[in-house]
C-alpha positions as CSV (number, residue, x, y, z in Angstrom):
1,X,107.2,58.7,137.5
2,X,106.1,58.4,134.0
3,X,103.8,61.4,132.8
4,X,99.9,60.7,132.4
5,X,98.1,60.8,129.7
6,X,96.2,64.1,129.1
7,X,92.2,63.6,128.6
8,X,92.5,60.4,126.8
9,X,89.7,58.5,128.7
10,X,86.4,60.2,129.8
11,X,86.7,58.2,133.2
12,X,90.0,60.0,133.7
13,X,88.2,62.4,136.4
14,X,91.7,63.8,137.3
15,X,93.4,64.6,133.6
16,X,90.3,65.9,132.6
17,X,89.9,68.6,136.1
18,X,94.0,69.3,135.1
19,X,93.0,70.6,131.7
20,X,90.2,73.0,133.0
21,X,92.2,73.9,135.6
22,X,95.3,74.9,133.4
23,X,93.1,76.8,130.7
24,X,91.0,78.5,133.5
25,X,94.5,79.6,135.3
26,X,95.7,80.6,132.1
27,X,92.7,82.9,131.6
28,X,92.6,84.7,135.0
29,X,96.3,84.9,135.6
30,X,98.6,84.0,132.8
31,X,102.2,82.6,133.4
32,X,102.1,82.1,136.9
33,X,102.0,79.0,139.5
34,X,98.1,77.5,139.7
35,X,96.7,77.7,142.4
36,X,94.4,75.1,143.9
37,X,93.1,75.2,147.9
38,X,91.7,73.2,150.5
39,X,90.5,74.3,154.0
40,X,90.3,72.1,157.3
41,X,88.7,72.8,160.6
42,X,90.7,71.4,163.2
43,X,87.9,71.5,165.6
44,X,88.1,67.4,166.3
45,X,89.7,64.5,164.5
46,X,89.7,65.6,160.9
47,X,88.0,62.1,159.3
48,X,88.2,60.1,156.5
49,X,85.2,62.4,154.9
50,X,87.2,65.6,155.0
51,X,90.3,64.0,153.3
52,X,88.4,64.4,150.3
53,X,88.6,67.9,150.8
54,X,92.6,67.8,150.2
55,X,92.6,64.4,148.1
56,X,90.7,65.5,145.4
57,X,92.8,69.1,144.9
58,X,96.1,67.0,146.2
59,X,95.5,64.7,142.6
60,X,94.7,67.1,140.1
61,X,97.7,69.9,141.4
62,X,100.1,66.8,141.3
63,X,98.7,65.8,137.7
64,X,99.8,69.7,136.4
65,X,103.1,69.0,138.3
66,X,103.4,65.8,136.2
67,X,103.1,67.6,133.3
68,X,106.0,70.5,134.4
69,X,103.9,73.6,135.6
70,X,104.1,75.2,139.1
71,X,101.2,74.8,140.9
72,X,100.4,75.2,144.7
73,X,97.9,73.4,146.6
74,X,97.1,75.5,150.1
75,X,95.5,73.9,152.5
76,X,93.6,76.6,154.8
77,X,93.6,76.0,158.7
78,X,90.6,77.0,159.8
79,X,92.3,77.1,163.0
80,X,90.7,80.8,163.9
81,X,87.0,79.9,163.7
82,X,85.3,79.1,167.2
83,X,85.1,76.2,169.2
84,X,81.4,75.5,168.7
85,X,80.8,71.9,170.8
86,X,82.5,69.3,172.9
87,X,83.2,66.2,170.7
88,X,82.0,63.4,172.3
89,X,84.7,60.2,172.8
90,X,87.7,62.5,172.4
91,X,90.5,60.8,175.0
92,X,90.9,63.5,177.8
93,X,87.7,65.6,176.9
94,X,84.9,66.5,179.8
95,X,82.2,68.5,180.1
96,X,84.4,71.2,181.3
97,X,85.8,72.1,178.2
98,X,82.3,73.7,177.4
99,X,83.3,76.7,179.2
100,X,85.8,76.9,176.2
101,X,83.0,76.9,173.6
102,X,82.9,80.3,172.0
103,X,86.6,80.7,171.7
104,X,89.1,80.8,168.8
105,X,89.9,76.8,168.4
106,X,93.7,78.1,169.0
107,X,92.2,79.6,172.3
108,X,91.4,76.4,173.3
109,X,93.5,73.9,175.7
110,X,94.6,71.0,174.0
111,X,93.4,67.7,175.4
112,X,94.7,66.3,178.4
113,X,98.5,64.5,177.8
114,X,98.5,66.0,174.7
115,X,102.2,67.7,173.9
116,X,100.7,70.4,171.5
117,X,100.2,74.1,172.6
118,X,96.5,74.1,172.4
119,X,93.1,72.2,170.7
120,X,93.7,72.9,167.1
121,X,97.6,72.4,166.9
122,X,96.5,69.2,168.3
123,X,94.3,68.0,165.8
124,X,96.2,69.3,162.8
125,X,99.5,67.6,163.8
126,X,97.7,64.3,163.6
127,X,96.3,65.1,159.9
128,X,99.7,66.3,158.8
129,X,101.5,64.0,159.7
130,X,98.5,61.7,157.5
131,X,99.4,64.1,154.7
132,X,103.0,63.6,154.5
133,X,102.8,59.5,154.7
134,X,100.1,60.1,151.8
135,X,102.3,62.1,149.8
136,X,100.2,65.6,149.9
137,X,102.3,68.1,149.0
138,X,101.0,71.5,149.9
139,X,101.4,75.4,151.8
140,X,99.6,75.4,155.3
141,X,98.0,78.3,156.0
142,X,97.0,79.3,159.8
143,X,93.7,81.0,160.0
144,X,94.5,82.7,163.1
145,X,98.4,84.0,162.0
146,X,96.9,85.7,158.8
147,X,93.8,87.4,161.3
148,X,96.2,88.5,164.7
149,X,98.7,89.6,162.5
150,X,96.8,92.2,160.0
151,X,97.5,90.1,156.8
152,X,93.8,90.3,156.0
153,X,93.5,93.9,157.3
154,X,92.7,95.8,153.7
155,X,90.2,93.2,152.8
156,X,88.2,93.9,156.6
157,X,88.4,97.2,156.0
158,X,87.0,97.0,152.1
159,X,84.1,94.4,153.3
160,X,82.9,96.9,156.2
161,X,82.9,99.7,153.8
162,X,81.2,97.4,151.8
163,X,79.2,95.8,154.1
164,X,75.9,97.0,153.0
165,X,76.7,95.1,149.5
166,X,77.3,92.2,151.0
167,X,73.8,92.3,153.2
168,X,72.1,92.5,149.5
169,X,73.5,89.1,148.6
170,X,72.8,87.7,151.3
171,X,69.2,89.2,151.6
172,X,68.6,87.8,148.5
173,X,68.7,84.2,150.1
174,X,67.6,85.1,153.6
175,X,63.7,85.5,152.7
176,X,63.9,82.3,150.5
177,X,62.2,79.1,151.6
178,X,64.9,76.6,151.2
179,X,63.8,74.1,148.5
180,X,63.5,70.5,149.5
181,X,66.6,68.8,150.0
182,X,67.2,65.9,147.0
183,X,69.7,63.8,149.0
184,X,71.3,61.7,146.6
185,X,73.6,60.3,148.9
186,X,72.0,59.4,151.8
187,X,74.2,58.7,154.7
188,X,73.5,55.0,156.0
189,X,74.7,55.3,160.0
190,X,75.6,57.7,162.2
191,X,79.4,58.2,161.4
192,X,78.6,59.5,157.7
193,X,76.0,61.5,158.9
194,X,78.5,63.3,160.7
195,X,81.3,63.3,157.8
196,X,78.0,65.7,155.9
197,X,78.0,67.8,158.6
198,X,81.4,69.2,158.0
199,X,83.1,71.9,160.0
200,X,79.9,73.4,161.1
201,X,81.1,77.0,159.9
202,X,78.3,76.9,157.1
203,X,75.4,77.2,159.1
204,X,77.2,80.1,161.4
205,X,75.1,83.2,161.2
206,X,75.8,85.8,159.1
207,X,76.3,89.1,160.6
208,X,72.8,90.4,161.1
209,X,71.9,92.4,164.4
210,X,69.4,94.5,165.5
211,X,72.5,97.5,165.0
212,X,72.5,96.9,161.6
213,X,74.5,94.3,159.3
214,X,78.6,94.7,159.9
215,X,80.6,91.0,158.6
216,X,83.0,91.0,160.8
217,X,83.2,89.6,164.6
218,X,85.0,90.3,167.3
219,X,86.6,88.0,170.2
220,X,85.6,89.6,173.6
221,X,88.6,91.3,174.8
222,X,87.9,90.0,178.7
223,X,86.4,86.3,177.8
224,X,88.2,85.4,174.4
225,X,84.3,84.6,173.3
226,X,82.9,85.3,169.8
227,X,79.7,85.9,171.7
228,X,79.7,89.5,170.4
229,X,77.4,92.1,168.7
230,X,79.2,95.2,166.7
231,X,76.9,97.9,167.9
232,X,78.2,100.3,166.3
233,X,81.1,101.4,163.4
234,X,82.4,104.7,161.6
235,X,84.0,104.0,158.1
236,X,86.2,107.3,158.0
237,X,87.9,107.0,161.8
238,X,87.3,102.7,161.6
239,X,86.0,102.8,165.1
240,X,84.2,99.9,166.1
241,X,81.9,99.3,169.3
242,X,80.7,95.7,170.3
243,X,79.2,94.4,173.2
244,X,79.7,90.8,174.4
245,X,76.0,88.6,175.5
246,X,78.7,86.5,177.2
247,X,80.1,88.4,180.2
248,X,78.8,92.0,179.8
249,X,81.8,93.6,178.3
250,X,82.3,96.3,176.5
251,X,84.8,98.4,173.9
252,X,85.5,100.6,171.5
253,X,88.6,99.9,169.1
254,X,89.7,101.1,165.7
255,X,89.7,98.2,163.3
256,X,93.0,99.7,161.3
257,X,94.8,98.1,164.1
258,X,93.0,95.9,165.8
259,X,93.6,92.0,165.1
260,X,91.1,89.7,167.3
261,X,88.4,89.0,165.2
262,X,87.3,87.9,161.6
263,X,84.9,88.0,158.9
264,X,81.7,86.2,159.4
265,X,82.1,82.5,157.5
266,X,80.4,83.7,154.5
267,X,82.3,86.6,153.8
268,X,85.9,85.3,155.1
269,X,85.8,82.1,152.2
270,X,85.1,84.5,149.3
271,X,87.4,86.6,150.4
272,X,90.3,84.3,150.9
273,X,89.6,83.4,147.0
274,X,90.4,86.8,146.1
275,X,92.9,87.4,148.1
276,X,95.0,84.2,147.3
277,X,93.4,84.1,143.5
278,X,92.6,80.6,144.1
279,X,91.3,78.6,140.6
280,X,90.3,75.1,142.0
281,X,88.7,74.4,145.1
282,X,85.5,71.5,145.6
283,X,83.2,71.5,148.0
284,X,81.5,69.5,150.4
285,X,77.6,68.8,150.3
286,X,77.5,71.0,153.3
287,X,78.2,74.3,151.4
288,X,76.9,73.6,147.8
289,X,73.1,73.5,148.9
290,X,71.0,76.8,147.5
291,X,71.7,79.3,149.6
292,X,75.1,78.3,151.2
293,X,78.5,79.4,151.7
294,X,79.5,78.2,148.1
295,X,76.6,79.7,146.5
296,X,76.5,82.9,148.0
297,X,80.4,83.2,148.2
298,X,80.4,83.2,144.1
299,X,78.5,86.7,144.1
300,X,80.4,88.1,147.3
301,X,83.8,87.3,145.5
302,X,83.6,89.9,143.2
303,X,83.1,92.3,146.0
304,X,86.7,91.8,146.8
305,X,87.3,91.9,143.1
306,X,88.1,88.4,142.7
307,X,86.5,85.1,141.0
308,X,84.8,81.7,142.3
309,X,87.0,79.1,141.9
310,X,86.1,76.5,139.5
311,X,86.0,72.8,141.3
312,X,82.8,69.6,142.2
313,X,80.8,68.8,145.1
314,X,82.2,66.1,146.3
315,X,80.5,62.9,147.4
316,X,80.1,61.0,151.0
317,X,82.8,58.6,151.7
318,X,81.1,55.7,153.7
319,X,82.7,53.4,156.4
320,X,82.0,49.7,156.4
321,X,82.9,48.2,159.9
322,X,83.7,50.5,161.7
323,X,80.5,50.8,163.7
324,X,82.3,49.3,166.8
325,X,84.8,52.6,166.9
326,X,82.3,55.4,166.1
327,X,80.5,54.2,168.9
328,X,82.9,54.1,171.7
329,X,84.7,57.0,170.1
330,X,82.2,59.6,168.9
331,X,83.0,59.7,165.4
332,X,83.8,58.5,162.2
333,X,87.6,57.1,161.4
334,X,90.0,59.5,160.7
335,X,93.3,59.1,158.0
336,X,95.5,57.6,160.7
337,X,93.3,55.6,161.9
338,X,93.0,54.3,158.0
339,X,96.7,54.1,157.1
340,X,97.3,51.9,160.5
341,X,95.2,49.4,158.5
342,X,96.1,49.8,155.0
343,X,99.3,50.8,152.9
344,X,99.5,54.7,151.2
345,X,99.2,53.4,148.0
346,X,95.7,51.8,148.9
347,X,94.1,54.8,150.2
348,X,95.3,57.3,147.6
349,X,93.8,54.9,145.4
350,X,90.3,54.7,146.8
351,X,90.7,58.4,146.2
352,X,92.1,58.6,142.9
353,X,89.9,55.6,140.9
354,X,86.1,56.8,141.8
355,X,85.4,60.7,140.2
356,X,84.5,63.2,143.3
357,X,80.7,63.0,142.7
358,X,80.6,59.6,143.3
359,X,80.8,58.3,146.8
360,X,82.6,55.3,148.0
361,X,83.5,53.1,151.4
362,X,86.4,52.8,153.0
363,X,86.5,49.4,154.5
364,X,87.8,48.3,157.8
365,X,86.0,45.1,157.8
366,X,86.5,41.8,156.0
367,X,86.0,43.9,152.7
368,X,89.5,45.2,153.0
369,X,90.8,41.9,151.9
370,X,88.5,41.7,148.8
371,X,90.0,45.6,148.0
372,X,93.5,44.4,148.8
373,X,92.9,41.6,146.1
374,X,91.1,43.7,143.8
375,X,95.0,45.9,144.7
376,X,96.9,43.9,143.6
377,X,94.8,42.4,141.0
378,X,95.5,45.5,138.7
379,X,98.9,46.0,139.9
380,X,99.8,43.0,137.9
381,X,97.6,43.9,135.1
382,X,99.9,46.9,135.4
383,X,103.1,45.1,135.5
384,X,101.7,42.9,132.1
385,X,100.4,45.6,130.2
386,X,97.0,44.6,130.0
387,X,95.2,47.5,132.3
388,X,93.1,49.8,130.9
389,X,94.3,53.4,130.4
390,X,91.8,54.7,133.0
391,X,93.0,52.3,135.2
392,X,96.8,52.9,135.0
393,X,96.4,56.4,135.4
394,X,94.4,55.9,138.8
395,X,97.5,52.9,139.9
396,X,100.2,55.5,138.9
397,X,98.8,58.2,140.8
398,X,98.4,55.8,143.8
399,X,102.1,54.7,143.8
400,X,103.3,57.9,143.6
401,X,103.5,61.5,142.9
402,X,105.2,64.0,140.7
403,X,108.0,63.9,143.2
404,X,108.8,60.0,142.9
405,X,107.2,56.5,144.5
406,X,106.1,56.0,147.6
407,X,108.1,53.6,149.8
408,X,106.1,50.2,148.9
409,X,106.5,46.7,150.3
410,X,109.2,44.6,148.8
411,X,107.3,41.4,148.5
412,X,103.6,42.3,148.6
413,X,102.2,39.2,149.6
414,X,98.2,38.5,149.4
415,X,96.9,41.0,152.5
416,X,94.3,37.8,153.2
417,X,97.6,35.4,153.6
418,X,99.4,38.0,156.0
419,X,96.4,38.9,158.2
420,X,95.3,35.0,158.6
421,X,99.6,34.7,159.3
422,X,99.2,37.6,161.8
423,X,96.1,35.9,163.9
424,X,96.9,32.6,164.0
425,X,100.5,33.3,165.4
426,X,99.3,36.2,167.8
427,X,102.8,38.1,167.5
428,X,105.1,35.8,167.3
429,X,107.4,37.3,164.4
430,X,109.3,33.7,164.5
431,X,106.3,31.7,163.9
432,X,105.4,34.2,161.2
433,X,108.6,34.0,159.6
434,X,108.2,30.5,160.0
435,X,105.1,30.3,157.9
436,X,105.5,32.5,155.4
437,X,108.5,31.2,154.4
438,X,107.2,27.9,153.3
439,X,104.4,29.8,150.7
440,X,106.6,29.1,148.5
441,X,109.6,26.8,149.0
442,X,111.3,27.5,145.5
443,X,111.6,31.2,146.6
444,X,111.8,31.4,150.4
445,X,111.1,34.7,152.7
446,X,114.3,35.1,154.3
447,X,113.1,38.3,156.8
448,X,109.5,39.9,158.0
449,X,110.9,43.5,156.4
450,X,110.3,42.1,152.5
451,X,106.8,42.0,153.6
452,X,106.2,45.3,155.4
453,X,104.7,47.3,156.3
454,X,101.8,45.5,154.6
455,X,102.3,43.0,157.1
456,X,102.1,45.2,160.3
457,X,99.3,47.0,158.9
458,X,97.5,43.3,158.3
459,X,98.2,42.7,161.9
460,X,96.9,46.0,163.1
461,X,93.9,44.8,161.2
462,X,93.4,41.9,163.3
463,X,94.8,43.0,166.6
464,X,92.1,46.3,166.3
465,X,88.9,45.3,163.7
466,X,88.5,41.6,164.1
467,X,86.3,40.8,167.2
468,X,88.1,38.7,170.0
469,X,85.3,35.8,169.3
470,X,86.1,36.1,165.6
471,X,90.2,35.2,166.0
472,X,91.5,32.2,165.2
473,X,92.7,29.8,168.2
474,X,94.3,26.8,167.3
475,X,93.2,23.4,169.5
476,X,95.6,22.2,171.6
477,X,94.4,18.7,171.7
478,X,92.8,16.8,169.2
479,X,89.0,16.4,169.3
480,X,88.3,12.8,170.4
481,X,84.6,12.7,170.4
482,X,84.3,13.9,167.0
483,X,86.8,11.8,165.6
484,X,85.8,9.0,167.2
485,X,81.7,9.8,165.9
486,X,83.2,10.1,162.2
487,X,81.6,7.5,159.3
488,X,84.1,6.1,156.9
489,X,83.6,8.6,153.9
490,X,84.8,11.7,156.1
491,X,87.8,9.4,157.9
492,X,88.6,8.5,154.3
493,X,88.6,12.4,153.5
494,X,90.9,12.9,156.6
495,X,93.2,9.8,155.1
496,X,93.8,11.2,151.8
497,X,94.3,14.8,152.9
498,X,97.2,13.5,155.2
499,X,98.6,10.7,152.3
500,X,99.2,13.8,150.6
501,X,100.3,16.8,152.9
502,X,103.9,16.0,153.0
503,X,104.2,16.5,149.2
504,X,102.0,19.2,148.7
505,X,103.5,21.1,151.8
506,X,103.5,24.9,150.2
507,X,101.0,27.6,149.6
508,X,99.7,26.4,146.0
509,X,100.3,22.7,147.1
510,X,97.9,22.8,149.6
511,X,95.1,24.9,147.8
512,X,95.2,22.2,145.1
513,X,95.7,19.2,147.2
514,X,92.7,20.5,150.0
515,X,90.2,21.4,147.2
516,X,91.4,18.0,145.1
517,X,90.7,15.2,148.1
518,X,86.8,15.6,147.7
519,X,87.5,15.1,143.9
520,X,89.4,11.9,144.3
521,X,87.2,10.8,147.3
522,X,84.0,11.3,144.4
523,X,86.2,9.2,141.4
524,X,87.5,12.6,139.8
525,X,91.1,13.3,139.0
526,X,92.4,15.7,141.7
527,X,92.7,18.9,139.0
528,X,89.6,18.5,137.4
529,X,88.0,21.1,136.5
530,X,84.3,22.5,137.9
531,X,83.0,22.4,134.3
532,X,84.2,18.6,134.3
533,X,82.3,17.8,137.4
534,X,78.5,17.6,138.8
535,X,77.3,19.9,141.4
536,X,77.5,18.0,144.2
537,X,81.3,18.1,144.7
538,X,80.7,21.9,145.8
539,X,78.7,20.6,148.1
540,X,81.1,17.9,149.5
541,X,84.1,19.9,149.7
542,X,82.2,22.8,152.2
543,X,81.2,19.7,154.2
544,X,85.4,19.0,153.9
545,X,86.3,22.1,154.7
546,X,83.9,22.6,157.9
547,X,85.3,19.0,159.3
548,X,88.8,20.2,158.8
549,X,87.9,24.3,160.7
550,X,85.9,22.1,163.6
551,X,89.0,19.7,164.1
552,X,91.6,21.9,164.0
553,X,89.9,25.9,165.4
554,X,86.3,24.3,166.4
555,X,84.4,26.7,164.4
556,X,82.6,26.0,160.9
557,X,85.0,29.0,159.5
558,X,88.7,30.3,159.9
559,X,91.3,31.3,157.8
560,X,91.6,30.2,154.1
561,X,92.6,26.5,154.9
562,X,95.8,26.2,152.8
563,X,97.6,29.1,154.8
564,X,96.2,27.8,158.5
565,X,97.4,24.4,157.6
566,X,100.7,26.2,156.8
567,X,100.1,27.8,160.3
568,X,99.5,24.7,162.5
569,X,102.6,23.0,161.2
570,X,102.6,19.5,159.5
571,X,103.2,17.9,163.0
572,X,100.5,19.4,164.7
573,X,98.0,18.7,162.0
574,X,98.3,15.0,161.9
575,X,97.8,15.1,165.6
576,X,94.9,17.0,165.4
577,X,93.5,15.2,162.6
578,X,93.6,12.0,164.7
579,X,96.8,10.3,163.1
């Protein structure tokens, strides 16, 4: 992979994070690896939203690997926090599992048929296995190994001996009217309302009780429920009462050895800073609010003798069309729900092109075509030389990584082209290969695997986000009645198109020879040019183009007409066309 240039353009979001983060590593710990994090909540299907979370530190680690340093790019599991609601439309999911709600996510049964251990190994597996077709390269870290077995025990120890610092922080925000919210990015439908609402784990409480303030929580010893108040704890022998509001029980433990609980939210992020020296880490609009877990965490860190990581707020990612799917499923698309639709390459670049203040949609409506063309639009500019440097930094790290290319489609055919293919032949891989091999007879498709996997994700495309009353059925028999009620101009229009189809029988053929017939019908030669005729030919080729969908779908629309007429077969055509 060739190396990217450092901080030449100011729209190069990613070079320019890669320099801060190199000089800011270089200041706090000189000469070894960089270290950027992420953290998850497996608590549900980890959506297209939270991706950003690891996208945006997945792009600038791999930029400092591109340029020979070590870096490594953790990605917390915040598989130990509680399970804190039911998602609605998760397959296999009841009211039942509220009994559940309280309990460490890992606690937590995994949903019905599922072949994973328990709720959070189920929802992780999906997102790493999302991670690895992506190219992510990064250290998983379970939430719940590092608390139940004591790797965090010095720093639970040092924030309950330090516990009444840590209430002065915090107090400083707790008798603070919030300031009116200015929301820049205002979520437009349910599903990105729910991709600001994040993990949940910033609006957890604190640690305050009516005993006093201690950070840290336990899991009831007889329920398993975070439903518990410290009553009571002694710094020199580290024993620690709590009572659970739950089911009534009650013990007395010495934290030096005891491993089922954790720090409160607030206290457990700054912490994990320190303790893993992290540099670069952004954060979503749920914790970079006054007052919030981002905020507040930059003052506890030094507590543990560390520093805030430098890193953005990052911005909403939208869904267009997918409004049919959040509402039957109960939330917003996640990554493999994404990459069944789209190529790798695709989505990194969505990712990599728009800097992580600015929000952007992901599209899994018609608009995916018009960013597959706008794709593959600048992978030619690429290929010629004539992209901007901005813009060939975002392709390159959207083709690959610092480790090498993604596996790419061989012959990357127009998206448009293979998802019109993909409906009109409803699976039929022989009638596809059929098609798509006369696009272009001087260089014929000899097998359906030069074209994938853009093509199966094209067809997944259809077969899942296009309506059933929106797919393209071919007539079976011609339409008598409106062939017969036809006046001479559009039977002259039909006469022309089929003189020609024969010679023009290929992908570019076609588009000239279907635009061309209204020109000829009008006196123009067939390639003139729009500046070389008047208006009205626009005009008279969408009245063309609706006779030909009506005669040969019956609808006023279908699929670009050159590649249906490739579709339907010449025979077919002039049968349908009344020949």
């Amino acid at each position: 992979m060739p190396i990217v240039a450092q901080s030449t353009e100011t729209t190069d979001w990613v070079s320019r994070f890669a320099d801060e983060v190199i000089e800011e590593s270089e200041r706090r710990a000189p000469g070894k690896p960089v270290v950027v994090a992420s953290g998850l909540s497996p608590s549900g299907p980890i959506h297209l939203g939270n991706l950003r979370e690891v996208m945006t530190p997945h792009l600038v680690a791999d930029e400092i690997r591109r340029r020979g340093r070590q870096v490594r790019h953790l990605i917390s599991w915040d598989d130990y926090d509680r399970y804190r609601k039911v998602p609605a439309g998760v397959a296999g999911v009841d009211e039942t599992w509220a009994e559940h709600i309280g309990k460490p996510l890992t606690s937590v049964p995994a949903p019905k048929g599922s072949p994973y251990p328990n709720w959070a190994e189920h929802f992780k597996a999906a997102m790493v296995a999302s991670l690895a077709e992506l190219g992510v390269e990064f250290d998983g870290i379970s939430q719940t190994e590092q608390y139940t077995s004591g790797v965090y025990r010095e720093q639970i120890l040092h924030a309950m001996k330090h516990r009444q610092d840590i209430d002065a922080v915090l107090d400083q925000y707790r008798t603070k009217k919030a300031p009116a919210k200015k929301q820049q990015q205002k979520p437009v439908d349910e599903a990105e309302l729910e991709a600001a609402e994040g993990s949940g784990a910033a609006s957890e409480d604190d640690g305050s009780s009516s005993a006093g303030y201690f950070p840290y929580k336990p899991y009831c010893g007889n329920c398993e429920k975070d439903l518990t108040t410290v009553t009571s704890y002694d710094d020199a022998t580290t024993e620690l009462t709590y009572a659970c509001t739950a089911c009534g029980f009650s013990e007395t433990v010495r934290l030096n050895e005891f491993n089922r609980g954790k720090l409160v939210w607030k206290v457990d992020w700054p912490m994990r800073w320190a303790y893993e020296g992290v540099v670069f880490e952004p954060s979503g609009v749920d914790h970079s609010s006054p007052g919030s877990s981002f905020q507040v965490g930059g003052q506890i860190v030094g507590i543990f003798g560390g520093k805030q990581p430098i890193g953005p707020m990052y911005a909403f990612v939208g869904i267009s069309g997918m409004a049919k799917m959040s509402s039957s499923r109960g939330g917003v698309p996640t990554p493999a729900d994404a990459l069944k639709i789209m190529e790798p390459q695709l989505l990194r670049w969505l990712y990599a092109r728009r800097r992580p203040n600015q929000s952007f949609k992901i599209a899994f409506d018609q608009e995916i075509q018009r960013l597959y063309d706008e794709w593959d639009k600048l992978d030619a500019k690429v290929a010629d030389g004539s992209a901007l440097p901005a813009d060939i930094a975002a392709h390159a790290r959207a083709v690959g990584t610092a480790a090498g290319e993604l596996p790419k489609t061989p012959r990357p055919l127009p998206y448009r082209t293979l998802a019109s293919v993909a409906d009109i032949t409803a699976g039929h891989e022989d009638q596809a290969l059929r098609i798509l091999g006369e696009l272009d007879p001087a260089n014929p498709l000899g097998t359906l695997d030069e074209v994938r996997p853009r093509y199966d994700k094209a067809e997944a495309w259809i077969n899942t986000q296009v309506p059933a009353d929106q797919r393209t059925i071919v007539r079976d028999e011609p339409d008598a009645e409106l062939l017969k009620s036809l006046d001479e101009p559009s039977q002259q229009s039909l006469r022309l198109l089929l003189d020609g189809l024969a010679e023009h029988w290929s992908l570019d053929g076609l588009t000239h020879h279907v635009y061309g017939v209204p020109k000829v019908q009008a006196g123009f030669a067939a390639d003139a040019t729009p500046k070389e005729l008047p208006p009205e030919i626009k005009t008279a080729q969408r009245t063309f183009f609706a006779l030909l969908y009506h005669l040969l779908v019956g609808r006023d629309t279908g699929p670009r007409l050159p590649t249906l007429l490739l579709a339907v077969g010449q025979e077919r055509v002039r049968r349908l066309l009344g020949e």
